[in-house]
C-alpha positions as CSV (number, residue, x, y, z in Angstrom):
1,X,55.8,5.9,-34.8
2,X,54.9,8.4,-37.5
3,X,54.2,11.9,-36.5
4,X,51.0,11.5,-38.7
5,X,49.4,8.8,-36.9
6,X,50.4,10.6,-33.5
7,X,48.4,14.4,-34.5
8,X,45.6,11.7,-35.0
9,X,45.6,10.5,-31.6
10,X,43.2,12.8,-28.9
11,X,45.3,14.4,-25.4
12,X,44.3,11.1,-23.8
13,X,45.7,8.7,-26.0
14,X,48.5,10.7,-26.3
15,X,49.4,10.7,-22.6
16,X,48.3,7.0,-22.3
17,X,50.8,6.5,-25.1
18,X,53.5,8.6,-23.7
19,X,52.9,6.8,-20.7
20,X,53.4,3.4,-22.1
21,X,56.7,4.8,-24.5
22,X,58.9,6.1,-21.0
23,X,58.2,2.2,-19.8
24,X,59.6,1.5,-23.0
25,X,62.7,3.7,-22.1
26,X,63.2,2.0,-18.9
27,X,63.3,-1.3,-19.6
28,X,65.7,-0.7,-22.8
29,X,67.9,1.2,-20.1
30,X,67.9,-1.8,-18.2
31,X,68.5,-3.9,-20.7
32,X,71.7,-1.7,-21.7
33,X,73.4,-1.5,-18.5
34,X,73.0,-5.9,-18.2
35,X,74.5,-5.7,-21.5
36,X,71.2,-8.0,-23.0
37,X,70.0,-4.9,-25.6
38,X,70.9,-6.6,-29.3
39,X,69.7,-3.0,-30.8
40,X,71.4,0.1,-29.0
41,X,69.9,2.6,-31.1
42,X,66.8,1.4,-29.8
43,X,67.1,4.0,-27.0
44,X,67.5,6.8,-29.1
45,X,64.3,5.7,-31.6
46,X,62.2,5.5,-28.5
47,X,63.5,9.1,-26.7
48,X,62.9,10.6,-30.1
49,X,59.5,8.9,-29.8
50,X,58.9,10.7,-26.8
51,X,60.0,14.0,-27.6
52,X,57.6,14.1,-30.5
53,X,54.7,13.0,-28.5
54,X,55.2,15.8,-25.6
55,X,56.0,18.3,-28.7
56,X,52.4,17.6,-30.1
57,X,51.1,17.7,-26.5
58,X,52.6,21.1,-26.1
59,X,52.1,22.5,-29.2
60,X,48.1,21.4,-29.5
61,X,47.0,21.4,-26.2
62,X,48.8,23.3,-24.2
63,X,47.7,26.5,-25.5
């Protein structure tokens, strides 16, 4: 996702987001360890994902 669609996005939808982007993780974890993930950078696209989300949390909202 680009970061300019994310600063966009109010502290709820951002959480809700966040939220929905760690199940994301999860399941591509999952995935990895039954050796059924076609894409294995897919983990690191979504982690970056997430740190960019709680960045903008952080850095907008937590002040």
């Amino acid at each position: 996702m680009e970061i300019k669609e994310l600063k966009n996005k109010s502290l709820a939808e951002l959480q809700k987001l966040l939220a929905q982007t760690r199940d994301r993780l999860r399941e591509a974890r999952f995935k990895d360890a039954a050796k059924q993930l076609k894409n294995v950078r897919a983990v690191r696209v979504i982690k970056k994902d997430i740190a960019q989300i709680l960045t903008l949390i952080n850095s907008h909202y937590g002040q």
